[in-house]
N, C-alpha and C positions, 0 to 999 in steps of 0.2 A: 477537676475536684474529685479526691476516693471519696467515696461513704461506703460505712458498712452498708452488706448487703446482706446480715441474718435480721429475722425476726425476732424479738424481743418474746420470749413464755410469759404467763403471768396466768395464776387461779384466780383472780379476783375478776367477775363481770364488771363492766364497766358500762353502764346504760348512761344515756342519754331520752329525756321524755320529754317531748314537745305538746304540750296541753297549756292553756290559757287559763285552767281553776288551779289552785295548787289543792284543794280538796281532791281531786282526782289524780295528780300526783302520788298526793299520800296513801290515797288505796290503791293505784296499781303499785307500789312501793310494798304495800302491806300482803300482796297476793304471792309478794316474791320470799317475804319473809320466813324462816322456818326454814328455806329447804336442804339441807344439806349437802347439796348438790355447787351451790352457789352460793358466795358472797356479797350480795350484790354494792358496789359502788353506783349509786344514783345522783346525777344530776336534773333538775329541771329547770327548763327553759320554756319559762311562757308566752314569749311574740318571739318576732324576726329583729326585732333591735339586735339581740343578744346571738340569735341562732348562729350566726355566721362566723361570729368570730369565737364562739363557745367549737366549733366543728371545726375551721380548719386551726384553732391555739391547741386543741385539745385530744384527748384520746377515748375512741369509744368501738365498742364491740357491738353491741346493737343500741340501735336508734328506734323508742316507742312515739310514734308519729300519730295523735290525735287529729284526725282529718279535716277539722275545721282549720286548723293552722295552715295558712297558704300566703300568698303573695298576691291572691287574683286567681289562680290555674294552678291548680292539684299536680298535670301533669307537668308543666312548667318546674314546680317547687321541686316533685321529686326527683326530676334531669337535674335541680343544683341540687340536692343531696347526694345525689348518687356522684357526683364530680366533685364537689368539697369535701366527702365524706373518703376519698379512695374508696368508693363502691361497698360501703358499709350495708349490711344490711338491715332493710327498713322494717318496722312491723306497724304496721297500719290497722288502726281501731277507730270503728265508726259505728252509728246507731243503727246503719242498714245490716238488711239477712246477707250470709255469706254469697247466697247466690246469685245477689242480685248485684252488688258492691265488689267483691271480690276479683274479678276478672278486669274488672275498668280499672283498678289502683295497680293491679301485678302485673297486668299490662303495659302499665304508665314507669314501673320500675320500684315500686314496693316487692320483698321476697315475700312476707305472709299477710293475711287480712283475719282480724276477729270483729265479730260484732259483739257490742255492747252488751245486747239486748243475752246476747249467749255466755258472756265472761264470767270464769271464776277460775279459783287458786288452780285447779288442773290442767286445764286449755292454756292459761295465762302460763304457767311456770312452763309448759312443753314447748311452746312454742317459742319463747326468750333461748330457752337451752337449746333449740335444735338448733338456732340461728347462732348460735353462741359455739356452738361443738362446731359445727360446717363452716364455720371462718375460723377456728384451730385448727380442724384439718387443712384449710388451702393454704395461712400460713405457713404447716407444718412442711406442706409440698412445694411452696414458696422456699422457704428456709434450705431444704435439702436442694432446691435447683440452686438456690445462692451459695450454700457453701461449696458446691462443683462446681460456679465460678470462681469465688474467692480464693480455692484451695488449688487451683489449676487441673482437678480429679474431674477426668471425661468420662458420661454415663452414659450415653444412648441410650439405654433402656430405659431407666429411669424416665429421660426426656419424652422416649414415645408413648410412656403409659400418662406420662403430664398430655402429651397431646392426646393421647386417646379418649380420657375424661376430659377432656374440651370441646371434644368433637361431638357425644355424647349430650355435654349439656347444649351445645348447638342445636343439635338435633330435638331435642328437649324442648327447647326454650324457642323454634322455629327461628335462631338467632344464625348469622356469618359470623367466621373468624379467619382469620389471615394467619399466613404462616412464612417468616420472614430469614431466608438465608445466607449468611452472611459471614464471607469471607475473604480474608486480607490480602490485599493486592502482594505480590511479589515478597510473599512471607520469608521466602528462601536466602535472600541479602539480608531479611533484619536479621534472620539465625548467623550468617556469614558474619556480618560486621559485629554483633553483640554476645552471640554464643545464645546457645539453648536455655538457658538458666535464665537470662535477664530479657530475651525475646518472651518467655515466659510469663517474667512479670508486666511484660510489657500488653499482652491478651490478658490479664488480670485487673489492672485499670482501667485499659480500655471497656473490658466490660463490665467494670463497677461505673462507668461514665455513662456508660448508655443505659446500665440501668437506672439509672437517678433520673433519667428524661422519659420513662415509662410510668404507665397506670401500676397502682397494686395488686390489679387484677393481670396482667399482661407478666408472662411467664418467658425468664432468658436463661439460657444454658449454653455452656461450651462443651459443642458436639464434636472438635476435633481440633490438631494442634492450634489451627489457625481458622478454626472457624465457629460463630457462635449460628442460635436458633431463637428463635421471638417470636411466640405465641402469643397475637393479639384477639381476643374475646371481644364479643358483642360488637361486631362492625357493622355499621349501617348502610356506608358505600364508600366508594373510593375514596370520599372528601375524608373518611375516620382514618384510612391507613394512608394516607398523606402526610396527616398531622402525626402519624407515627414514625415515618422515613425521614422527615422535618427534624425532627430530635435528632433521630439517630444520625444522621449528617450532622449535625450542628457537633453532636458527642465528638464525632472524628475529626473534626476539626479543629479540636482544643490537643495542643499541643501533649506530649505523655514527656516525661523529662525520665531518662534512661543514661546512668553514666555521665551526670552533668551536660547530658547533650539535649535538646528539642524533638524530638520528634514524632512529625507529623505522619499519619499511613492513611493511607485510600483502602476503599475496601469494594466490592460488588456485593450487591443484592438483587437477591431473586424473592419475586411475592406469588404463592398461591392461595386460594382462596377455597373455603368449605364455601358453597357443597360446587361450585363452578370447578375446582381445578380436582377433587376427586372426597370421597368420602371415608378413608380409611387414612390412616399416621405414614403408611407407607406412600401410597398417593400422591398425600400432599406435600411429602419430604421430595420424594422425586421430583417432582415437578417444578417444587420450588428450587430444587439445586438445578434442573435444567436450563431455569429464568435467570437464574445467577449466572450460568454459566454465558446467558445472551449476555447481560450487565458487562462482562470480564470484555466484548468487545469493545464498548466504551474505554475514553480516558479518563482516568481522575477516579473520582467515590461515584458510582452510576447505579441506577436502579432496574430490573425490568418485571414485569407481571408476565407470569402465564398467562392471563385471562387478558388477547390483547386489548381490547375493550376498554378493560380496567385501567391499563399503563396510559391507554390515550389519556384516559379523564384526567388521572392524577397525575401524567407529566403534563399536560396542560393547566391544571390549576398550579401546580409548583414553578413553572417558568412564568404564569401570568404575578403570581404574589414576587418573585423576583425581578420581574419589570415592573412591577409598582414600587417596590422597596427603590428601586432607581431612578422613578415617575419623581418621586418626595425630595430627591436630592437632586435632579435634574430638570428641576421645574417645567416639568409635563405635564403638571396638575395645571388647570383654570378655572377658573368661575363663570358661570352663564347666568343669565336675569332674567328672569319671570315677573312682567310686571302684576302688580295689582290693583286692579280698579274699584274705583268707592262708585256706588251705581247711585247714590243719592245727588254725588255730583259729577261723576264721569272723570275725575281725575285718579292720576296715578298715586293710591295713599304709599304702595312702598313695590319690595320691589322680593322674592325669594331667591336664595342664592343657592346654585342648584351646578355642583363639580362634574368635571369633563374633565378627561381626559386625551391629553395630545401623542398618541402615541408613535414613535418615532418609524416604525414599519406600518403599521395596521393604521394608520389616521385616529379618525375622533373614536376613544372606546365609547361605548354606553353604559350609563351608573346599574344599568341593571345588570351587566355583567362584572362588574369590577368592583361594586360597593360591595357584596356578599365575600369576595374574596380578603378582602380588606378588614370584615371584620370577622371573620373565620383567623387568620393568622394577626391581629389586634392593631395593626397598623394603621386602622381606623382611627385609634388615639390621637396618634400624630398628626393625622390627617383632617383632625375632625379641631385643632387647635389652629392648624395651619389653615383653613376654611374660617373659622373666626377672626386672626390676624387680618387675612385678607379683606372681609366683607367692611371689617374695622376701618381699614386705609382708601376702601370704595365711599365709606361714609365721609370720611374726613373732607374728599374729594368734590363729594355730591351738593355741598354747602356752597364751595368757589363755583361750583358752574349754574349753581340757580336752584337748586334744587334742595334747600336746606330741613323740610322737614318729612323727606324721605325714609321712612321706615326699612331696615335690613335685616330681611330671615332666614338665620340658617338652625338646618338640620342636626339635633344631637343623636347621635348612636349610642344605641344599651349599651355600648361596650366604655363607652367613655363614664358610665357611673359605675364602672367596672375599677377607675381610677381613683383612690383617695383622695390624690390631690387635685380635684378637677374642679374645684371651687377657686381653690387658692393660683390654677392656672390661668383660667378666664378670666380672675379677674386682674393679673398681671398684664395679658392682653390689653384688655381696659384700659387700665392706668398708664400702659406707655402708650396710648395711641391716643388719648385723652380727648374722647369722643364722646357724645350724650347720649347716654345710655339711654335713655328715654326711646332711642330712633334704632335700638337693637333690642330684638325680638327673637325667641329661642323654641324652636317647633321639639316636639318629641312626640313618641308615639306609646300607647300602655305599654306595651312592651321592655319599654326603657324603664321601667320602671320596676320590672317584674324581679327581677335579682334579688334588689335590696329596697323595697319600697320605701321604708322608716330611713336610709340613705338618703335617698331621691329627693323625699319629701324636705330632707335637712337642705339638700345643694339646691333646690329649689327656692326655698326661701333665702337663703344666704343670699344670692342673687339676684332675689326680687327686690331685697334688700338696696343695693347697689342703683334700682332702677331699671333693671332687665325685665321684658316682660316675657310670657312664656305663651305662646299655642299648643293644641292639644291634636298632632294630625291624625288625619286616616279617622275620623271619628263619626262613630257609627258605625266599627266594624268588632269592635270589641266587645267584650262580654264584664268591664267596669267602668265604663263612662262617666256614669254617672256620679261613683263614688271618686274618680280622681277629680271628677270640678268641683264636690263639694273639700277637697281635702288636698288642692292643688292650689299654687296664688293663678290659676289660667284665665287670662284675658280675651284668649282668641279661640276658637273649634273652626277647626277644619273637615267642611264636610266630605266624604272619600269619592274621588270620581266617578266612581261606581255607581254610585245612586244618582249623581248627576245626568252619565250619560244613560243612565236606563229610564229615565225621564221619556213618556212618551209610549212607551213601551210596557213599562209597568204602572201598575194603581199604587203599587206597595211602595217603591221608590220616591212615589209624590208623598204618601203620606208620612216617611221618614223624614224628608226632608221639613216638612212642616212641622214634624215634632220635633224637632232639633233646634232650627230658628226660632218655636215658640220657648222650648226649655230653655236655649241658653240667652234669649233676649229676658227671659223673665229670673236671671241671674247676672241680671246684666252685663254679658260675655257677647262679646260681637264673632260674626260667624262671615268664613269665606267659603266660600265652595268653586272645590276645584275640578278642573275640567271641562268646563262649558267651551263650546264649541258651537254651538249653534242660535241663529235666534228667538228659536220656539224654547231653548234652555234658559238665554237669557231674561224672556220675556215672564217665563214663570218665576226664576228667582228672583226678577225685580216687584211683583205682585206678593209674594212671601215675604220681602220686608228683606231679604237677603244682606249684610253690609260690603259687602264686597266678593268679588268674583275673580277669577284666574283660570284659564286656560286659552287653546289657539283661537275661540273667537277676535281675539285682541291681539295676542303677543305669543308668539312661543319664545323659547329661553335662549338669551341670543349674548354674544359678549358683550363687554364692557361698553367700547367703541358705539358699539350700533346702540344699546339700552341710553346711549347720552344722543344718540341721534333722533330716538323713538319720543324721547323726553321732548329736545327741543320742536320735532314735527309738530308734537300734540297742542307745543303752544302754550306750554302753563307749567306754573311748579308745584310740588306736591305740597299739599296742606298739612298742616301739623296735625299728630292723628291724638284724635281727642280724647 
């Protein structure tokens, strides 16, 4: 697919103001008025109902971000602004002094902070304008890289003073940036077969392609016939310029139709990195055409880092997310059971269903290495639908072998209310497996919920509705606990291993524990705690009133096969959970 690649001018400001009074709206509105400088277009948005789809439906030049507006975590909220917004800049007003507040928010990824306590029409109107002028000019500098690609006009200069000022604010901002060089495998045949002119337009789309799989902030130019330059800002580590070789593969791969013909081009990439592969434009252009030039040994579109370090990492998470992408179609994925025991009567009430992976070279992966990968490239979606399906048809099953009022818990990932339709998916699951919902149970952890909470809170009941119940895991590690059971339909807390096995050890771990069991029994929310492992563990949670318990003192997570074996050893069916 083309898209243009200039920026759109416009004198009109275009704010966006997240505050919960609309009285304080109208006076930062009224502090802007008057200035001849600016016109402003003002919107306000007062919760996160609206925020989300007010930022990515909409257009906006700065974003005035009232601090009490969050999701749970300040810095959480402004990682999604800064990603739904294309890196809009934030201005952040709060009742603390600048010195104290200041540094924690523009840390977290706010551009500027005012206090309250200091605001008026001169602080207030500078600081909108300056945030207002400094994303005109990066447009501006965006715009002129875009038209030397769209217009086929190669500028080196230009490009090194765009990197030079990136490098700068790097240096600035103690931030990484990446610098990506990239150039088309065996250019010289496309020129033969098609001629100069239409080879031309052919590095014209290709790089209108790969810009459309970039940040707003991440800067592309074509530095020569057949080769472009991508300057990626703000990287944190390898895993950032993964997700950005990821595109630009994908881009290359979508066919470019030239003379009613198809075709496909490979390319090599070279990656170096500020400040590991040098600190200067010249540097890091070198270096990174050197990395290219290792790429050009490979076959096919290949990648390599200067920094070799770096290429380990991220060619290692790119062929592990491409053997999972084959894991889902090649049914390498399984389910493993954690039983869980009711300590009031020693039977098994259900059972947590907890994915492994069969991998066809390396054996059993471990979720702790493959579930972060999964939901870094979203395939956790899929993954996380395909895990319901399954637990769905273990259930069906558990009823003909004796075991009919066996409870099954699986895991939702944040990424999956990342999905609209994830109400209307699970419960299609449901309905064709036409199972009792009653004996399916749905763990999440705050975090899942931190995105879109007013979301969450919707898919949450829609499917409590249904008869799904929901656990609350890891709990007591977070910093709103409290606030999601009173504002959650949660049935079950899961107390976090942590405090379990530090049992013995610590004074503070007992009296966690205690406060936990005592809050959620007196919300009438029954509580497991997981990880027990020993019987001075057991022996305190069973004196606390504990309702259930899960880790290796009993069962580790074992498949199917053996979990029907485990069942029938113990001698008994599971009770219906009350």
């Amino acid at each position: 697919m083309t898209l243009p690649l200039e920026t759109v001018r416009h004198d009109q400001l275009r704010l966006l103001v997240l505050t919960p009074d609309y009285a304080d709206f109208l006076w930062l509105n009224a502090l802007l008025a008057g200035d001849p400088d600016i016109s402003p277009d003002s919107t306000w948005c007062p919760d996160l109902v609206d925020c989300d789809d007010l930022i990515r439906n909409a257009a906006f030049d700065v974003i005035v971000w009232n601090c009490v507006v969050h999701g749970g975590s300040e810095s959480a909220f402004l990682q999604y602004l800064a990603v739904a917004s294309a890196g809009r800049p934030v201005l952040a007003i709060s009742a603390e002094a600048p010195g104290v507040r200041a540094p924690e928010v523009c840390a977290s990824g706010a551009s500027d902070y005012l206090s309250r306590q200091q605001l008026d029409q001169w602080s207030f109107r500078r600081a909108v304008k300056c945030l207002w002028y400094r994303g005109q000019l990066a447009n501006t500098a965006h715009t002129q890289l875009g038209k030397g690609v769209a217009s086929g006009f190669i500028n080196r200069d230009l490009f090194f003073d765009r990197l030079n000022q990136a490098i700068l604010r790097a240096q600035r901002g103690g931030h990484r940036l990446a610098l990506l060089h990239l150039n088309i495998d065996d250019f010289r045949s496309i020129n033969e077969s098609f001629g100069y002119q239409k080879s031309d337009q052919l590095m014209i789309r290709l790089a209108s392609q790969v810009r459309y799989g970039l940040r707003q902030v991440d800067s592309l130019m074509r530095i020569g016939g057949d080769e472009l330059a991508i300057i990626i800002e703000k990287v944190e580590d390898s895993l950032n310029i993964t997700q950005v070789i990821r595109k630009v593969i994908s881009a290359l791969d979508e066919p470019i139709s030239i003379d009613g013909q198809s075709v496909v081009v490979s390319a090599s990439l070279g990656v170096a990195t500020y400040p590991e592969a040098g600190n200067s434009p010249e540097n890091l252009m070198r270096r990174a055409n050197r990395a290219m030039f290792e790429a050009k040994r490979d076959p096919g579109t290949s990648y390599r880092f200067y920094d070799r370090q770096l290429h380990i990492s991220a060619g290692y998470q790119l062929r592990l997310e491409a053997d999972l992408r084959h894991a889902l179609r090649g049914k390498e994925l399984e389910l493993y059971y954690q039983p869980r025991i009711d300590l009031a009567s020693d039977e098994v009430r259900g059972v947590e269903c907890l994915l492994r992976w069969n991998h066809p070279k390396r054996g059993l992966v471990g979720p702790d290495e493959f579930i972060p990968v999964a939901e870094r490239s979203g395939l956790i979606v899929p993954i996380g639908y395909w895990v319901i399906e399954q637990a769905c048809k273990r259930l069906q099953e558990s009823a003909g072998l004796g075991f009919p009022g066996l409870v099954f818990a699986v895991n939702l990932s944040f990424r999956q209310f990342h999905d609209r339709k994830m109400t209307e998916t699970i419960f299609r699951i449901i309905f064709n497996a036409n199972v009792d919902t009653s004996l399916l149970e749905l763990e999440l952890t705050e975090s899942a919920m931190m995105h879109d909470p007013a979301y969450a809170q919707r898919c949450l009941r829609e499917l409590n509705q249904l008869g799904i119940s929901f656990a609350l895991d890891d709990f007591g590690t977070g910093f709103s606990s409290l606030s999601h059971l009173q504002d959650l339909p949660i049935s079950l807390v899961k107390i976090d291993k942590s405090f379990v096995q530090a049992l013995g050890k610590s004074a503070g771990a007992e009296h966690i524990i205690r406060a936990i069991i005592s809050l959620a029994h007196s919300l009438q929310i029954s509580v497991v705690a997981e990880g027990v492992e020993t019987e001075n563990q057991l022996e305190f949670l069973r004196q606390q009133h504990c309702d259930e318990i899960q880790g290796y003192y009993y069962a580790r997570p074992m498949p199917w096969a053996d979990l029907v074996q485990f069942l029938n050893k113990r001698g008994q069916s599971a009770c219906l959970q009350l």
